[in-house]
N, C-alpha and C positions, 0 to 999 in steps of 0.2 A: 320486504318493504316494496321493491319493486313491481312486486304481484299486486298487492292492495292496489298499488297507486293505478296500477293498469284495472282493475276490477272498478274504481271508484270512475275511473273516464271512461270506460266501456258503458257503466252506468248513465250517465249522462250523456254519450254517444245515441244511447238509445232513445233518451227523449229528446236530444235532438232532431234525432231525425225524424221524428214523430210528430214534431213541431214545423217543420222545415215541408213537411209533404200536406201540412193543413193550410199550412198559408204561401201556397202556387200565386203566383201573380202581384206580389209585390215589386215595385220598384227593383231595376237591377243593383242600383246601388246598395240596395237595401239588403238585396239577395248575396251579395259580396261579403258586407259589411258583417251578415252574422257570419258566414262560413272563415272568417278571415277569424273574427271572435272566438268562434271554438275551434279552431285548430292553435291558436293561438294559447287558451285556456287547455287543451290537452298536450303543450309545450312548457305552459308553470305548474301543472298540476296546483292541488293547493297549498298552501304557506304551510309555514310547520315553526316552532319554536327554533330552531335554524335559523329561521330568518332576521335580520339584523331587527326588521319593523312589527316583529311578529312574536320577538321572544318571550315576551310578557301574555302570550294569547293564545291556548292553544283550541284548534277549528278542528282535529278530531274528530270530536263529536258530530259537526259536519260532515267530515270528509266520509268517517265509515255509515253514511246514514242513509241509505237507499232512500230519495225522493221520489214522486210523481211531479208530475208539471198542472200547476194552476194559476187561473187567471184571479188575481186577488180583484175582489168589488169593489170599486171604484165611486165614487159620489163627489162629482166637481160642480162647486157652487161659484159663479164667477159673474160680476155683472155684465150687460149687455153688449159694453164698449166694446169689448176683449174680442181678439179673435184665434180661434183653432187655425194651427198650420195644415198644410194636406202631408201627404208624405214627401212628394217633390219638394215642395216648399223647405222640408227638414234638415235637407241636402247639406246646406253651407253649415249646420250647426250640430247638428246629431253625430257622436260618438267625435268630435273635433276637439271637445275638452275634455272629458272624464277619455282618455287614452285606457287601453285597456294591453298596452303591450307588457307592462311590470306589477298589473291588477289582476288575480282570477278569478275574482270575485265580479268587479269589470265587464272583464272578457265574457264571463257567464251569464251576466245579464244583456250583456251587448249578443251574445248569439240568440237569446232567448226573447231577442225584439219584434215586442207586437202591441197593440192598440196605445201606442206611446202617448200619454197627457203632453202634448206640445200646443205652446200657446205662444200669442203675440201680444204686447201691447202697442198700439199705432203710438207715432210721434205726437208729443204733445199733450197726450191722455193722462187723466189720474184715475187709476182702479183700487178702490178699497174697500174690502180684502176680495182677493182669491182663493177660496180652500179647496181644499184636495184630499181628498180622505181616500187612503186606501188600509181595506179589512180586511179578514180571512174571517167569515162569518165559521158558525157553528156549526154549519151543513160540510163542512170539508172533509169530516171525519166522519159523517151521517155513514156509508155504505160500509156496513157489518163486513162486506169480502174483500174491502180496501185496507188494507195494514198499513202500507208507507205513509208517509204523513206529506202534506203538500207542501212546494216548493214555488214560490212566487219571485217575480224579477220587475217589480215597479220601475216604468221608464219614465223621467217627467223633463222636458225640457219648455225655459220659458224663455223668450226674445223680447227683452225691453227695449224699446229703442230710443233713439236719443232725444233728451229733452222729455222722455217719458217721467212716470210714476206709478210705483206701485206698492201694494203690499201683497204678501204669498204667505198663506199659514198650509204647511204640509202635516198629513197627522198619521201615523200607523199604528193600528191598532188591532184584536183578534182574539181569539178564543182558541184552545185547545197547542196542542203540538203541531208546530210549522217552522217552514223558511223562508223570512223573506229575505228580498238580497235588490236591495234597493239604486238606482244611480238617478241624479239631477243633473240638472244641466242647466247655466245660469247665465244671458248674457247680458250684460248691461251697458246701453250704449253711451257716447259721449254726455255728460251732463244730467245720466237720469237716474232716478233715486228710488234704490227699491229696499223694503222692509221685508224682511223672511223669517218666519219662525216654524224651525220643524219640532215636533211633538212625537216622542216613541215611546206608546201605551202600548207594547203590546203586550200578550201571554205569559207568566212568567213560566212557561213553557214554551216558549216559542225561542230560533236564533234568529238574528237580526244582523244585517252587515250594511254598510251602506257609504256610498261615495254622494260628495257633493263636490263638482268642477264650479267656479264661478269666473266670469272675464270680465274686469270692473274696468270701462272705457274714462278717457280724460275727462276729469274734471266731474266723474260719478261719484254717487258713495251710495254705498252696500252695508245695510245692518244685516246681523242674521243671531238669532239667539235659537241653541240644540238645545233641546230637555230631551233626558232620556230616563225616563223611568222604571219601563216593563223590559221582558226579554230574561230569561235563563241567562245569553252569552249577546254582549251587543259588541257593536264596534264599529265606528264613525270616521270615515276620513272623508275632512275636510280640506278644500284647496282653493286658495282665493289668489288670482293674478292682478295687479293695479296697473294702471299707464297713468302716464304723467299727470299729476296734481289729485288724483284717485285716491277716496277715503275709504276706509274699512273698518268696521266695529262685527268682532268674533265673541260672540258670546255663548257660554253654556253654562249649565245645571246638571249633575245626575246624581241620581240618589240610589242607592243598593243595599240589599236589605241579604238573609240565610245565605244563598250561596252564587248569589249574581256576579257576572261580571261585566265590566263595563269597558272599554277600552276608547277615547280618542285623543287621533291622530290628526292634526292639524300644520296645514302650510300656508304663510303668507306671505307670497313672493312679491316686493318690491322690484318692477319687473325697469321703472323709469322715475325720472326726479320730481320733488315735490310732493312725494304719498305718505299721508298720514293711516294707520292702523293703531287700532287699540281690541286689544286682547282679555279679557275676562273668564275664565270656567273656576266653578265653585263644584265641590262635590261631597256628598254625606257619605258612611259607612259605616253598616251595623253589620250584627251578626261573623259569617264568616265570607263574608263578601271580597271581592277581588275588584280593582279600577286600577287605569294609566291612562297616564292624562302626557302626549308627546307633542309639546306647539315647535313647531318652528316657525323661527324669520328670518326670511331670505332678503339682503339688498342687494342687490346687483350693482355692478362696476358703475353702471351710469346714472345710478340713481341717488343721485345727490340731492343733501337738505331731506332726509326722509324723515320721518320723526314715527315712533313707533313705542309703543309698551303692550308687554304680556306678563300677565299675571293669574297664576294657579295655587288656587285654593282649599284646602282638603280640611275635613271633619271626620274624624274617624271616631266611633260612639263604642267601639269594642276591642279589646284585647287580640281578638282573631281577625278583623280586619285588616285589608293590607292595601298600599297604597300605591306605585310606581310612580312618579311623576319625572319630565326633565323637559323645562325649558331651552331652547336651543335659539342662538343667534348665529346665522353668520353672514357675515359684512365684508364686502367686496370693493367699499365706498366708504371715503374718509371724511367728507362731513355730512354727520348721521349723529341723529341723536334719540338714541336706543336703551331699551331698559327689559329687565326680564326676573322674574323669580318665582318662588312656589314656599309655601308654608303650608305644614302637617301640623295639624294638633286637634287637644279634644276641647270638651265643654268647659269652661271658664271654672276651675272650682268656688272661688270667691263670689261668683257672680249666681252660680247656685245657692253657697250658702244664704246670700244678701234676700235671694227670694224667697226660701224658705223660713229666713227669720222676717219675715212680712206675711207668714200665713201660706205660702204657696206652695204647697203638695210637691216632693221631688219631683215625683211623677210627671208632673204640671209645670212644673218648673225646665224638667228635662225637655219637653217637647217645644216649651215658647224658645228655650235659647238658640233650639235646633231650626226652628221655623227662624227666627229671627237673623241666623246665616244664611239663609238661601234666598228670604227675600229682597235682598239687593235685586238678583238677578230676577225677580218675581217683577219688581217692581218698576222693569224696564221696559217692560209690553209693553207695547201702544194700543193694541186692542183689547179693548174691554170685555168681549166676553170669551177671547181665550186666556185674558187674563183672570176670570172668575172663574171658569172652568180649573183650569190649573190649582187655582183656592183651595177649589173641593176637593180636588185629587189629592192635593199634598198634606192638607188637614187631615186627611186620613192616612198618608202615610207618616204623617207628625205624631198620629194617636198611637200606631205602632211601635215607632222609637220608644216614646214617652212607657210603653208598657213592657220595654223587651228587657 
């Protein structure tokens, strides 16, 4: 075991440093910040079903997978107000929230830091929407003498400041066999209101990991809705901090189909008094698919008068399906008023029958009911055409169900 794990960081040793002698002349902080990364990351090696946050997930397939390093293509469509950070500029925020000392996942993309999406919006500004697309286009795998399959480490950091606005739609997406291994970085200053929605289309050949940090300033509030569609093996940890009077709405979707698996991890630390949070993921499951769905909520001692609920949702459409779910409170603070739960179940039989005996095809019938749970969460977008996009997608992953 020991050998593997020393073979698997010698691996990625190598394209560090490979990485590390292309990009001479970055900021010294910068130059610290990854060398700190990956010695840090060949100190956790990676997670293993051992792990208390990890046992439901095994990265394996990961771990033994000899990568290359690639720059995934990038396409930021963002209106004019907006401004890009330089690297200096980065300084007070890059790698300050998504910590990378108990992450390797983290740690791995934090050493593997370069052309970071880091954006600003001025005080007082409303930008709507920012998108963000990052790809692994079809050429990645073009070169017949290239066998490893590419390895990407999207960095995206965005600074809202106070009294600002905004929305951010992020989207991953790809072709072929890959890794991405994603970190955000989210900060929102006093009183400003930002809409997030990230989108994971990729491969169902591809692994996916990804951390999202968020720091929700007094008297902010932060929506953000995960859809996680694509991916062979995906896995989400989200973490959201609030300061006094600080709103948060945590929303996701994921849907998994033959032998996907899904995994998120969520924290919402009540970090000060007066913060409201609300909690929402819904998730479908066919075939012989695998998801865990792990929320926590944290109040802390001084965070009095919080008011909070989470709730997790499952559909499970097959026999071989399997579910993990567990909602988690814990409360440090004695007036709070907090709520949490999760229900597992399948398709309505009565409510099949009822549409059947009105003419409607099982078949037909199976897919409206299955559409008909997810679009709660459908129907929370605020943008119109990631919310029509989505339409298309799920319509066809609706016509799937309805056929399996």
């Amino acid at each position: 075991m020991k050998a593997a794990v020393a073979e698997q960081i010698d691996s990625w040793l190598e394209l560090f440093t490979g990485h590390i002698e292309r990009h001479v002349g970055s900021e010294k902080w910068v130059e610290q910040l990854r060398e700190n990364a990956f010695a840090r990351f060949a100190e956790l090696g990676f997670p293993t079903t051992r792990d208390e946050e990890w046992r439901f997930t095994n990265v394996a397939p990961i771990a033994r997978t000899k990568f290359r390093h690639w720059h995934a293509d990038r396409l930021l469509m963002t209106p004019s107000a907006i401004e890009e950070l330089s690297e200096a500029a980065c300084e007070p925020y890059l790698g300050r929230y998504a910590a990378f000392d108990q992450n390797a996942f983290t740690a791995l993309n934090t050493a593997f830091l370069c052309s970071t999406t880091a954006l600003q919006v001025p005080r007082g500004v409303f930008v709507d929407p920012i998108e963000i697309t990052y790809e692994a286009g079809a050429d990645v795998t073009a070169d017949p003498n290239e066998t490893a399959p590419p390895a990407m480490h999207p960095r995206t950091l965005v600074v809202v400041a106070p009294g600002a606005q905004c929305t951010i739609v992020e989207t991953y997406k790809g072709a072929g066999h890959y890794f991405t291994n994603a970190v955000t970085e989210i900060v929102a200053g006093d009183g400003a209101v930002v809409d997030h929605y990230r989108v994971q289309l990729e491969s169902i050949g591809a692994f996916h990991v990804a951390t999202m940090q968020v720091a929700v300033g007094r008297s902010a509030s932060f929506t953000t809705h995960n859809i996680s569609l694509g991916g062979q093996l995906a896995r989400n940890d989200i973490g959201v901090t609030l300061a006094e009077g600080a709103d948060a709405t945590v929303n996701g979707l994921y849907l998994v189909n033959g032998t996907q698996h899904v995994d998120n991890h969520t924290v919402i630390d009540h970090a000060k008094p007066h913060g409201t949070s609300h909690e929402l993921y819904k998730g479908i499951l066919d075939g012989h698919s695998s998801a865990v769905f792990n929320g926590r909520i944290i109040v802390r001692k001084d965070a009095q008068k919080t008011d909070s609920k989470q709730t997790n949702k499952n559909l499970v459409l097959s026999d071989d399906a399997v579910i993990d779910t567990k909602p988690e409170l814990q409360i440090f603070a004695d007036d709070v008023r907090c709520t949490h739960g999760a229900t597992i179940g399948q398709l309505d039989a009565e409510a099949l029958f009822y549409m059947q005996s009105r003419g409607i095809g099982k078949r037909q019938a199976r897919g409206l009911l299955t559409r008909a749970f997810a679009q709660d969460i459908v129907d929370r977008i605020k943008v119109p055409e990631l919310r029509d996009r989505l339409e298309k997608v799920l319509s066809e992953k609706f016509h799937e169900y309805a056929n399996y």
